[in-house]
Every structure is written in structure tokens, then in C-alpha cells.
C-alpha positions as CSV (number, residue, x, y, z in Angstrom):
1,X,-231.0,143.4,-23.4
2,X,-228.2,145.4,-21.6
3,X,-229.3,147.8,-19.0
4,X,-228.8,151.6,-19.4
5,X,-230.0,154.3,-17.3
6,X,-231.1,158.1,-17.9
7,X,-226.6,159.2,-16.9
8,X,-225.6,157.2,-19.5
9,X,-227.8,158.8,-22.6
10,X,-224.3,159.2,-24.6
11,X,-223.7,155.1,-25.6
12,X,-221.5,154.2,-28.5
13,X,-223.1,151.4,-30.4
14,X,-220.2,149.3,-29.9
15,X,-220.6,150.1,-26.0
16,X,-223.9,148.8,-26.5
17,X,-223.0,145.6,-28.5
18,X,-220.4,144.7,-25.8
19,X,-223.1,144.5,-22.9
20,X,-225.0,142.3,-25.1
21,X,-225.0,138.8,-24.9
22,X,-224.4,136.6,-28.2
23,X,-228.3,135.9,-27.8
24,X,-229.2,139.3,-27.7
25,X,-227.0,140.2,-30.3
26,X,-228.7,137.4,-32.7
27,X,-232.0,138.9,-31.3
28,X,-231.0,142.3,-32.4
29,X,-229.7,140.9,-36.1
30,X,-233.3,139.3,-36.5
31,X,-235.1,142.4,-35.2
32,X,-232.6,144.7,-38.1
33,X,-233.9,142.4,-40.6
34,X,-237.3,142.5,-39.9
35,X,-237.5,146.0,-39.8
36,X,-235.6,146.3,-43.5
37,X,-232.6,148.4,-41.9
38,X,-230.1,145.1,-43.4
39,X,-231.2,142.9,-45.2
40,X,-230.1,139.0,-45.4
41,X,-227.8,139.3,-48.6
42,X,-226.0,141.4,-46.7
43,X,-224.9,139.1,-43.9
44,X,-223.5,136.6,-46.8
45,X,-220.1,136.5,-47.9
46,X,-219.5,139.3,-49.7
47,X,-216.4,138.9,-51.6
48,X,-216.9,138.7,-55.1
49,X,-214.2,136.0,-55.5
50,X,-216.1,133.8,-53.0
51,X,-217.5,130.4,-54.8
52,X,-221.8,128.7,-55.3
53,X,-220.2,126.5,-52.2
54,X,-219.2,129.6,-50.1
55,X,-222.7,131.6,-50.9
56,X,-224.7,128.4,-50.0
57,X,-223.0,127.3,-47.0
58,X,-223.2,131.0,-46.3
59,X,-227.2,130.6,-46.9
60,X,-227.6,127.8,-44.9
61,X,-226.2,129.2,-41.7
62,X,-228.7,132.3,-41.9
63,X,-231.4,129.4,-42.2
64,X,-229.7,128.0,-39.5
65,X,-229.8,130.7,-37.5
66,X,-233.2,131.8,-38.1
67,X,-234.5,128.8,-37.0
68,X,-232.1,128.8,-33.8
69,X,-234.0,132.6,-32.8
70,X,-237.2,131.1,-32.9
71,X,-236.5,128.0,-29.9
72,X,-237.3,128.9,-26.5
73,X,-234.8,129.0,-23.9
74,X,-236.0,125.1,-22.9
75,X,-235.6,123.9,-26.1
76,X,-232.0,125.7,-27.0
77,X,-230.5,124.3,-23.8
């Protein structure tokens, strides 16, 4: 995760998000998730117009994804 020290108390969260890496960022999704403060419904599509096809691709990605935070940095590469 992104380094801040004691001068720089007063971080934006987008300040934060931009010295994070896409890793950390999916690390931070997963640890949001766990913790209840989103859940996974949430990061699917949505817009009530969107189709079954949409939601489950949409599904299948956070499986995806899930899966992907769980490899070690060996097995990602």
C-alpha cells in the first residue's frame, strides 16, 4: 500500500487511490467486502435496463476476480 507519513495526515481518498497500484486497489475492494462496508451486488451493473447476460457476465468477473486476489505473486506472473 502507498506510503504516507505523519505531514500528510490530511489525504483525499482519491489521493490515496492514485498512489495505489491496480493490485492494491483490488486488495482494498476485497478487504471493503469482507468487512461489510460494500457489498458484492454493489459492484454489478447497476442499471436497471441491463440484461440476465449483463448481470451474469457481471457475476462472473467478481468470481473472477476473487479468485485472481487469492494467487501469490508467483503464480499471478
Amino acid at each position: 500500500m502507498p506510503d504516507f507519513y505523519v505531514d500528510d495526515l490530511d489525504i483525499s481518498p482519491s489521493e490515496f487511490l492514485d498512489a495505489c497500484s491496480d493490485r492494491e486497489i483490488n486488495q482494498l475492494i476485497e478487504i471493503l467486502l469482507e468487512d461489510g462496508y460494500i457489498s458484492k451486488e454493489s459492484l454489478l451493473n447497476s442499471d436497471s435496463e441491463g440484461t440476465y447476460d449483463d448481470t451474469s457476465y457481471t457475476e462472473a468477473l467478481v468470481k473472477l476476480s476473487d479468485s485472481r486476489l487469492r494467487l501469490t505473486n508467483e503464480e499471478e506472473e
